[in-house]
N, C-alpha and C positions, 0 to 999 in steps of 0.2 A: 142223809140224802133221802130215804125211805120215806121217814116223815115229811120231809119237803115235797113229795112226790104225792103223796096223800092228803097232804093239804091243796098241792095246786088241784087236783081232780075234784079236792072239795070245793073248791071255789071257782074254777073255770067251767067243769064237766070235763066228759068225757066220753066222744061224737067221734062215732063212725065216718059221719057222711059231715060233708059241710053243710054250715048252718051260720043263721048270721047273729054275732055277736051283739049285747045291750049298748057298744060304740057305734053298731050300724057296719063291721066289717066281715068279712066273709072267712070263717075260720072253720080248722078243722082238731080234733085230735082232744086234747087238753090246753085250748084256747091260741091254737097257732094260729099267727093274725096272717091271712094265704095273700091279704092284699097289700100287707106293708111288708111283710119276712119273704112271703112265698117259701121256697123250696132249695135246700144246697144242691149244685151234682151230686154229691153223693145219696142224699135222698131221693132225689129222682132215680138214680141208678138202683137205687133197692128195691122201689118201689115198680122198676121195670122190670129187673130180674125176677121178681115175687110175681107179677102180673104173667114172665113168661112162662114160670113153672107151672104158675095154675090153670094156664090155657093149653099148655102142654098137654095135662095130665087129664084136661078135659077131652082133647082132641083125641089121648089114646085110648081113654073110658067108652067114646061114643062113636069112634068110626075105626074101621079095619085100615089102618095104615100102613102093612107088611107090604103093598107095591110099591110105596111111595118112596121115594130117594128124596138126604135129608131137605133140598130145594123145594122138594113137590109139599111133604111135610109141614116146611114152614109155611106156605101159600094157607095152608087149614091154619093155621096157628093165628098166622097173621088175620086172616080175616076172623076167626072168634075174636081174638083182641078188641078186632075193629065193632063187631057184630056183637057179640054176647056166644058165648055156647049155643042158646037155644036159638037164634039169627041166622050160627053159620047150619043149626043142623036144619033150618028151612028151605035149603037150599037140597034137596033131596035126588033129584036129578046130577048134579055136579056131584054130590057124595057118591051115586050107584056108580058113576062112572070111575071117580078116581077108586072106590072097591073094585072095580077090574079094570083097573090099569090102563082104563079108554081116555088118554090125557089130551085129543085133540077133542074131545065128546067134553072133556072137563072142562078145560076153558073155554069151550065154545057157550056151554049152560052158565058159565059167571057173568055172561053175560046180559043171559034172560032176568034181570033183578032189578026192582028199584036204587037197590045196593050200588049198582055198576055205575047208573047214573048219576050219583049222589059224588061220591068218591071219584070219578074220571079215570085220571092217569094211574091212581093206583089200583084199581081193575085193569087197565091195559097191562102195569107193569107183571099184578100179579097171574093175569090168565096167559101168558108170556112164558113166568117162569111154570107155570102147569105144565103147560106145553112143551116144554123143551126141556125141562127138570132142569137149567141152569137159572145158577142164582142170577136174580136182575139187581144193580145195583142203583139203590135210590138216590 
């Protein structure tokens, strides 16, 4: 299997990012074809969980989240997701406030952003849950 494995990387590659295939299809990895196979649930689901932890672990690297109950928490989470790390730390106003715990001053400033416009209901849902530290359900 090893060798199999080494020969496909030597003849398909082996890409980070998608890129398009010499059939003209949109592929990622060691020649996954994203337009005809796409993705099992189970890939997706790892591929989520793996996205959650890194955003996680960015959100605790870069902002004091010690007021934040796990609802408010998520709302940063979610929006790096959405945003990138360095996206949601643009939002600097919205971060001093949830650092002191001023959660009507929080979501009121998610709203000062091109972000807000762009995205709609899920700024509503999530400056919601700022506010109120209950989870909204999507």
């Amino acid at each position: 299997m090893e060798k199999l494995k080494q020969q496909l990387i030597g003849h398909e590659g082996y890409e980070h990012k998608v890129y398009v295939c010499p059939g003209g299809y949109q592929s990622i990895g060691v020649g996954r074809n994203l337009e005809q196979r796409g993705l099992t649930d189970d890939e997706i689901n790892y591929l989520l969980n793996n996205d959650i932890a890194y955003f996680t672990a960015q959100v605790e690297k870069h902002i004091d989240t010690s007021k934040c109950n796990p609802a408010r928490k998520a709302v940063l989470i979610n929006m790096a997701f959405n945003l990138g790390i360095h996206g949601l730390l643009a939002f600097k106003k919205t971060l001093a406030a949830v650092e002191q715990g001023n959660w009507d001053k929080a979501a009121i400033e998610m709203f000062d952003s091109r972000w807000a416009v762009q995205v709609g209901e899920r700024a509503d849902q999530l400056a919601e849950q700022m506010k109120t530290g209950e989870w909204y359900d999507a």
